[in-house]
Phi, psi and omega in degrees: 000313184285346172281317190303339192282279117009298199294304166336304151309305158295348171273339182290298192316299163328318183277323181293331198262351158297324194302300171331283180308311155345307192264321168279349158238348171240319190296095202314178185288160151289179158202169175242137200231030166255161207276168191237204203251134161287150193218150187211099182244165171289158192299356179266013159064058275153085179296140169252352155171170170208178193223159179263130150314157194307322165301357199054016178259104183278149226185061189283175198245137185354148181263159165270343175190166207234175208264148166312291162346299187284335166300318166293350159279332198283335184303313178278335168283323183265309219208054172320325177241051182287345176276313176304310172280160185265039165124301193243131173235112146327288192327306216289315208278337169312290193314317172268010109352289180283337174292296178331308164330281184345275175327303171101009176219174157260105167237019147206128164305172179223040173282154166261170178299324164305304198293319159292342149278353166274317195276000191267321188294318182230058177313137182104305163303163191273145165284125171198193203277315190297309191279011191254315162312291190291325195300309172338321178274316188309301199310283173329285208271026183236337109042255186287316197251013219188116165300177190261351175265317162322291191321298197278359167272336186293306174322285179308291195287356167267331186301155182280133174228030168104110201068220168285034187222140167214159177068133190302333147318271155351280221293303179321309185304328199245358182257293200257357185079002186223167170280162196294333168271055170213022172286139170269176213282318181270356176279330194263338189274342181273342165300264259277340164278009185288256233288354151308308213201038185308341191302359202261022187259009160305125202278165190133203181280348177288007167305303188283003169268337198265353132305256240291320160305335164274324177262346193284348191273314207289314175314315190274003189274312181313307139327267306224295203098050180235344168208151195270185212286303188312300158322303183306351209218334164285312166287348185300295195277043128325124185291151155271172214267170197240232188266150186285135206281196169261156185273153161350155169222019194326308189213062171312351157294310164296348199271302202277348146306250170019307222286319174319305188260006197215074177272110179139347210258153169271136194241118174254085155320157162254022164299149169238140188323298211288305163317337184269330208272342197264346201275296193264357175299290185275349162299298162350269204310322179276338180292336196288305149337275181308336174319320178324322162247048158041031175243137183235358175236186185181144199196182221187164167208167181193111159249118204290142183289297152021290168230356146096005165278151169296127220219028174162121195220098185249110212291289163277115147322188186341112173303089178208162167290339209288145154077011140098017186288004143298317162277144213271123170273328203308333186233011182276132131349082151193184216303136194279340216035246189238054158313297220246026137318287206302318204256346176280330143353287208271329199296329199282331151337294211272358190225017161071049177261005207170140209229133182300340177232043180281155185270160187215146167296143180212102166234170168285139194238123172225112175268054196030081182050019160230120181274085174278170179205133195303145171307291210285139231246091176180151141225142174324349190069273182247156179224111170337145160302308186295322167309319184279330186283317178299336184232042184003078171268159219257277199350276183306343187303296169286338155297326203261320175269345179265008190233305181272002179111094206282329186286318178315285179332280175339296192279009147294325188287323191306314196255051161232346201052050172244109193294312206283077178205066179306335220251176135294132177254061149285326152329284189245356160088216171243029129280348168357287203282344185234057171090007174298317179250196194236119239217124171283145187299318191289334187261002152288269223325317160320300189279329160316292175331312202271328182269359176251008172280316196273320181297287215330307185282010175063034176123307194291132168311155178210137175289009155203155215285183205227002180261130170198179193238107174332122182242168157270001180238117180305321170278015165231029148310094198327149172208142181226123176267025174234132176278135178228128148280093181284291186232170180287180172286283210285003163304308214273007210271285175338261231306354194237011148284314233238309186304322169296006171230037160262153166352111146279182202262169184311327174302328191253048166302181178032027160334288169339304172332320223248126178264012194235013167302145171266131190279114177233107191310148184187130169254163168219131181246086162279119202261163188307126160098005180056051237231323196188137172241137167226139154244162145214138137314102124297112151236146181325355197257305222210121183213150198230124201241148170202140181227117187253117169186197168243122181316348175255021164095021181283110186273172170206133179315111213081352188285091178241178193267317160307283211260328179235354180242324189271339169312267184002287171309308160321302175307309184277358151281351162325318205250046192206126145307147169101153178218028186248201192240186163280126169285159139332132132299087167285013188237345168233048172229148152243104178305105194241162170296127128238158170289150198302293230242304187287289181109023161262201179264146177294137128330157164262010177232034172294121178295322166255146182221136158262097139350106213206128174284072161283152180336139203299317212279034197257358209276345176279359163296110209320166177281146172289146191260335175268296198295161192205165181233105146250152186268115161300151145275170189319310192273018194029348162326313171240196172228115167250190169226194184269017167266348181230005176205154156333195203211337165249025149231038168278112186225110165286112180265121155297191159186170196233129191208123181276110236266146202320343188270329181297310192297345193263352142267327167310306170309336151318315192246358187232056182347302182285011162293131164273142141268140186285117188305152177288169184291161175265145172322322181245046174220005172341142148240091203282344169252015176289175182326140141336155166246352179216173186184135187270125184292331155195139032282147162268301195248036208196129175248033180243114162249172153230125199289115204278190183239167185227185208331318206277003188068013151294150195283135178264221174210156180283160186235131188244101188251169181196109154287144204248119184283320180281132180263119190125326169314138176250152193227130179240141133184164317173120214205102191073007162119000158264140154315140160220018137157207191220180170182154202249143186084237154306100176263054167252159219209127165295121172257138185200152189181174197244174209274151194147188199265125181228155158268087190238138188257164183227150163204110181304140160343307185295353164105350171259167204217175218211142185234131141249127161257133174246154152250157172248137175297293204256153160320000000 
């Protein structure tokens, strides 16, 4: 008898330790596979918002550890030897046995906790003797395969707690408004008998089962010695939670990202809460500000440089459909204006096309039939390079791309990571540069980022590139194991020097005043049609993008980049620490003479030279082109040669002399321009500067005559800068007179279609030939 007794114990034993091995290598893990809540926290782990599971259930995914607190109420309340035991406690199940008896009913179970995560796995099946069997085994092998700390986060983020809410996360959010390590002793002890008994978190008389039930929990913690008398009779008055509140909505926009590409997932963001809340606070108050002029949305991005996260992502104002304030701008497509100056700036810098105070022309331009034009409808003749960028003139801009390359360019912003850029760029031309393509608020803000990343770093190669595209989830930033030079350090150091002195907007007169003001580069962008305002911002710290206008693409008079976008960018670096600047790249610089007055490399007939660090790749840049050494008479007055005077009634000057077209706008706005004296009658120099020159047509021997409203035919305006002033010009248009003029050389033309001839001719007899065709009738 006693060996069959042995053998038994041993085939029991045998069996047990099959059943074991079984469960621990073959038999797969469970898991609960229902769907969960999208969830979104800040980098301080701080919810920014969720979404409900696909089921209606909230229902977050799973925790990584659940609050101490609650282990010790759910432990005392549900499961006491929950450490002890394998899964199954004898004791638990003798003991609600013999009470059930008593009673003559069933009121208290003998599950363990392991045993109610097996029955939550197989939610749904009929309670019977069969689901009674397997969860026992489902109990064993969760066991077996699983800490005891595991077991009890399944438990906790799975239990029912009444309505739609499951798992103690949820259940916090949606009962107290707070996260779950942020509970008092009676808020986690009214959790923790809820899923026992969830129906009772239903207002009514079941309040009151569930008060006898949270202290009869807070009385055994007090027995237990786990909180003292005082806590115990201070949580007894304590409310029990009422109806369930709303979860956060902080940054829904980013929430309704997330939601697109990871739905059911907890998302650990780098927003920072406070930064976020304070962020959509003030897109609020301005937009609400702007209604006035019917402009209603608005958006923002506030990015650490550093590491290129996102530290504030306001999609929208008010998340509501009305006025389309639903839709996210923050990742939409749109036109750009003259945003994306600042990066055609450093490129031409950087590859020695340009000089930071180099004159640029800033005439009227005509490009096979693309006319750019300045906001303010007038030009300067030359424009300081770094000048023209602060005071975003569209002219030299398009001139400055048609020199440096519309495909170069294109494939810089492409390796800058600026994604909207669909098209070929045969596709936008040379509007590139003034709002011709479409641009995302998150990849400018990316690409600032990216150029104060390559100044911070001076230069230095890095084992990985400094251009990438910002995210809010740090772990789907984009790497890169290639370093790429796009543009230079000291390139971009010159173009965000030149960006710190543009105009601010009137709230932030007298700025300078203040020494503890911050220095900041800043662009601003207005697209055709008052369509879209952009600023963006940089400081070694920080950058901050923003865009104002109506989402459905409604322009408005005054909706400028200046006036509806840069107030804003400002306010919301208010809320951002540091003052300090970008150091020199002494390692990407070279010091060279530049002119004083042109802003090339010095001449030798250059009056003035400025010492100057420039980009290493500048030493290849022409010599100035405007200063000259000419020969004067005694009296300065005329200009000889040695053909027509002594070599001692010769007096050579240097002078600074401009080509007619440029000087004939320059000179307007510049008093203190010389003009370069005329030739002496018997000294002509038939090969000296031009004296005339036309503006338009310039480069195009096609016109066309438009028609006008009333449908009558008009005429082409024909123009010609003239370097002597005071002077008169006729002219002669197929061998007729057609007047004269002063000054002003503009001239009405008409003619019927076909190839016409027109002379122009000054008092002195010299003349100018244009040949044209007219297109039309």
């Amino acid at each position: 008898m006693k060996i069959k007794v042995k053998k038994y114990i041993k085939w029991a034993m045998a069996g047990l330790i099959t059943l074991l091995l079984f469960s621990r290598f073959i038999i797969p893990n469970p898991e609960f596979e229902k769907p969960t809540a999208t969830v979104l926290e800040s980098t301080e782990g701080v919810l920014l918002g969720a979404r409900i599971a696909s089921d209606g259930q909230w229902r977050f995914p799973s925790a990584d550890s659940i609050p101490l607190k609650f282990q010790k109420c759910i432990l005392a309340f549900e499961d006491r030897y929950f450490y002890y035991h394998f899964g199954i406690n004898p004791a638990s199940i003798f003991r609600s046995i013999k009470v059930n008896i008593a009673e003559g009913k069933i009121v208290q179970g003998g599950s363990t906790i392991t045993m109610q995560v097996a029955r939550l796995l197989r939610d749904g099946k009929p309670r019977n003797l069969y689901q009674k069997i397997i969860e026992t085994f489902i109990t064993l092998h969760l066991e077996v395969n699983y800490s005891k700390e595991r077991i009890l986060e399944m438990y906790a983020s799975n239990a029912p707690f009444g309505g739609n809410v499951v798992g103690l996360e949820a259940a916090s959010w949606r009962y107290y408004g707070r996260s779950p390590f942020r509970l008092s002793w009676a808020e986690y002890a009214a959790l923790a008998v809820l899923p026992n008994a969830p129906a009772l978190i239903y207002p009514g008389k079941n309040h009151d089962i569930l008060k006898r039930k949270r202290d009869f929990l807070l009385d055994k913690l007090l027995e237990m010695d786990v909180i003292d008398e005082e806590t115990n009779q201070l949580s007894k008055l304590e409310p029990l939670p009422g109806e369930p509140q709303q979860l956060p909505n902080v940054a829904q926009h980013a929430l309704d990202r997330v939601y697109s590409k990871s739905p059911g997932k907890r998302a650990a963001t780098t927003i920072k809460s406070n930064l976020q809340r304070n962020a959509q606070r003030i897109l609020n108050n301005h937009v609400q500000y702007l209604t006035n002029n019917e402009i209603y949305n608005a958006a923002a991005v506030l990015v650490k440089v550093e590491d290129g996260s996102v530290l504030a992502y306001v999609g929208n104002a008010n998340y509501t459909k009305e006025h389309d304030n639903d839709v996210d701008v923050v990742i939409a497509n749109r036109s750009t204006g003259s945003i994306l100056k600042p990066f055609l700036y450093a490129s031409a810098l950087t590859n020695g096309e340009l000089l930071p105070t180099m004159l640029v022309p800033d005439v009227p331009t005509y490009i096979s039939g693309y006319v750019p034009k300045n906001y303010f409808p007038s030009f300067d003749g030359v424009a300081r390079a770094n000048e023209a960028l602060y005071r975003s003139l569209n002219v030299p801009f398009v001139r400055l791309l048609q020199q440096y390359g519309v495909d170069r360019f294109y494939n810089d912003l492409k390796k800058m990571k600026m994604s909207s850029l669909r098209f070929p760029s045969s596709h936008y031309g040379l509007s590139l540069i003034l709002g011709g393509a479409e641009a995302q608020l998150l990849d400018l803000a990316s690409m600032y980022s990216g150029m104060a990343r390559v100044l911070k770093h001076g230069g230095v190669a890095y084992p990985s590139s400094d251009w990438f595209r910002s995210n809010i989830i740090e772990s789907e930033r984009e790497q890169s194991t290639k370093s790429m030079k796009v543009v230079s350090a000291a390139a971009i150091y010159h173009a965000f020097n030149a960006m710190k002195e543009v105009t601010r907007p009137v709230s932030e007169d007298g700025w300078q005043s203040f020494s503890s003001s911050r220095h900041i580069a800043w662009k601003t962008g207005t697209s055709f049609g008052n369509k879209d305002a952009w600023a963006v911002g940089a400081t070694p710290e920080y950058v901050v993008a923003v865009w104002v206008g109506n989402a459905d693409g409604e322009g408005r008079p005054g909706l400028t980049g200046v006036t509806a976008a840069a107030p804003l960018m400002f306010e919301l670096f208010d809320q951002l620490p540091g003052t300090s600047w970008f150091e020199l790249p002494l390692d990407d610089v070279v010091e060279a003479a530049v002119c004083t007055k042109s802003g090339y490399r010095a001449s030798q007939y250059c009056e003035a030279a400025d010492t100057v660090a420039l980009p290493i790749t500048n030493k290849k840049t022409p010599i100035c082109p405007y200063h000259r050494l000419v020969h004067l008479s005694k009296d300065r007055l005329w200009q000889v040669n040695a053909d027509c005077a002594l070599p001692s009634e010769i007096v050579n000057e240097k002078w600074f002399v401009l080509p007619p077209m440029q000087e004939w706008y320059y000179k307007r706005k510049s008093p203190l321009y010389a003009t370069l004296p005329p030739f002496r009658e018997d000294c002509m120099d038939f090969d000296s500067d031009p004296l005339m020159e036309f503006i338009y047509p310039k480069n195009t021997s096609k016109v066309f005559i438009p028609t006008q409203l009333d449908g009558s035919r008009g005429s082409a305006i024909f123009e010609v800068a003239y370097r002597t002033a005071g002077k008169d010009l006729f002219w002669h248009l197929d061998g007729e007179y057609l007047g004269s003029t002063r000054d002003f050389h503009q001239m009405e033309i008409d003619g019927a279609k076909g190839e016409h001839v027109l002379v122009v001719v000054d008092e002195e007899g010299n003349e100018m030939v244009k040949v044209f065709t007219i297109l039309n009738d």
